[in-house]
C-alpha positions as CSV (number, residue, x, y, z in Angstrom):
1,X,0.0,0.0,0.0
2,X,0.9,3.7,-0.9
3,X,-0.1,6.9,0.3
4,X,1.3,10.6,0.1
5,X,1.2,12.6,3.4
6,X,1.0,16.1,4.3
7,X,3.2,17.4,7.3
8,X,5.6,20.7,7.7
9,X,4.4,22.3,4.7
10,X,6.1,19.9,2.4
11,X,4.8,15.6,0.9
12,X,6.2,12.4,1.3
13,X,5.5,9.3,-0.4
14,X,5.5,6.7,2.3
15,X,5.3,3.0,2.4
16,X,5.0,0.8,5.3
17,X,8.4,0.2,6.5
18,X,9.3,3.3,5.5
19,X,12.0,5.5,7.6
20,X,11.1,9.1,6.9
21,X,13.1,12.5,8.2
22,X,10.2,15.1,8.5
23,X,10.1,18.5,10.2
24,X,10.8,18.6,14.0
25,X,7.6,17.6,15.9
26,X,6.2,17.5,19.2
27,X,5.7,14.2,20.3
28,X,8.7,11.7,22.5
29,X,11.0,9.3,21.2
30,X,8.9,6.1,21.2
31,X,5.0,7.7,20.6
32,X,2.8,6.9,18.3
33,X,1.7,9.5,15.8
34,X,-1.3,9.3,13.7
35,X,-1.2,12.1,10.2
36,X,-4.9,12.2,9.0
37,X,-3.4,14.9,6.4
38,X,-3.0,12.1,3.7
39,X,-3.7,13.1,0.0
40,X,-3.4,10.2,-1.9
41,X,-4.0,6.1,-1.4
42,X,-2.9,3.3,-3.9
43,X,-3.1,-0.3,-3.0
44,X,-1.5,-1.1,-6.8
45,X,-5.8,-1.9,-8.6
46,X,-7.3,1.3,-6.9
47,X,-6.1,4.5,-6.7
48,X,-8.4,7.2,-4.3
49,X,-7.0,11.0,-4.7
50,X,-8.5,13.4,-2.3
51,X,-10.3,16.9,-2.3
52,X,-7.6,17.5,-0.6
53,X,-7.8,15.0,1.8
54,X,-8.7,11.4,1.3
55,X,-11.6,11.1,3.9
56,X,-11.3,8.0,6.1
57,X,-7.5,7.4,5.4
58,X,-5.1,7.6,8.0
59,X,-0.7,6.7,8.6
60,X,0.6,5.5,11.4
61,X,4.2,6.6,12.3
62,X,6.1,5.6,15.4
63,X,9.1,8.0,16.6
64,X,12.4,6.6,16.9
65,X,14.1,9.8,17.5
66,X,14.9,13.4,17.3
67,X,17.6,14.4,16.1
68,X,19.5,17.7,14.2
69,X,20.4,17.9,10.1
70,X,24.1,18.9,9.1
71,X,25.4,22.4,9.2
72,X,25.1,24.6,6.7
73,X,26.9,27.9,5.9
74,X,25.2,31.0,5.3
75,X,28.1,33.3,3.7
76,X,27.6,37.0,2.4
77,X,30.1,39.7,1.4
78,X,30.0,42.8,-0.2
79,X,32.7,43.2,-2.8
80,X,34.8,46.6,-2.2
81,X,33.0,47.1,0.9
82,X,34.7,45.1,3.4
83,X,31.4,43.5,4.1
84,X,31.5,39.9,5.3
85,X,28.7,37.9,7.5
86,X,29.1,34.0,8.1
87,X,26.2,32.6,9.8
88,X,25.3,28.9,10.7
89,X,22.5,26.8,10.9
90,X,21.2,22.8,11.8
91,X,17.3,22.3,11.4
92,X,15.5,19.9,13.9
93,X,14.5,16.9,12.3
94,X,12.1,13.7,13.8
95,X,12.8,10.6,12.3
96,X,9.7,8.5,12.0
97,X,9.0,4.9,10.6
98,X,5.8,4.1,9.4
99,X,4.2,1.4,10.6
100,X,0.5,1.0,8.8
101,X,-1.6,2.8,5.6
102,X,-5.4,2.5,6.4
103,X,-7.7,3.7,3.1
């Protein structure tokens, strides 16, 4: 089974089994999290695409941990101006495995 979830602002495709790295959330290493945000559901014959949501269709995810993503840089300079800013950042991540797809 298939389904395409909504959390953070952004989609994921997501299987069961899968191991997915979505926007920090709330909930403690261990919890289980239920996103009723899904927009699409395929079990490979039928495919149900919501308006926007599919009504009735829900993913389980289980937390296995939070954690933080890799630095990045954030340089800028002026040229001829002597103006130079370096800044750094890590976003907060949860990592979450999915666990079951109900249409």
């Amino acid at each position: 089974m298939l389904a395409v979830l909504e959390t953070g602002g952004k989609q994921y495709k997501v299987e069961k089994g899968t191991l997915l790295e979505v926007e920090k959330l709330t909930e403690e290493d261990g919890k289980t999290i239920t996103f009723e945000e899904v927009l699409l559901t395929s079990d490979g014959k039928s495919t149900k695409v919501g308006t926007p949501y599919v009504s009735g269709a829900k993913v389980m995810a289980k937390v296995i941990e939070q954690k933080r993503g890799e630095k990045i840089i954030v340089f800028k300079k002026k040229p001829k101006k002597r103006y130079e800013r370096t800044q750094g950042h890590r976003q907060n991540y949860t990592l979450l495995e999915i666990t079951d797809i109900k249409a």
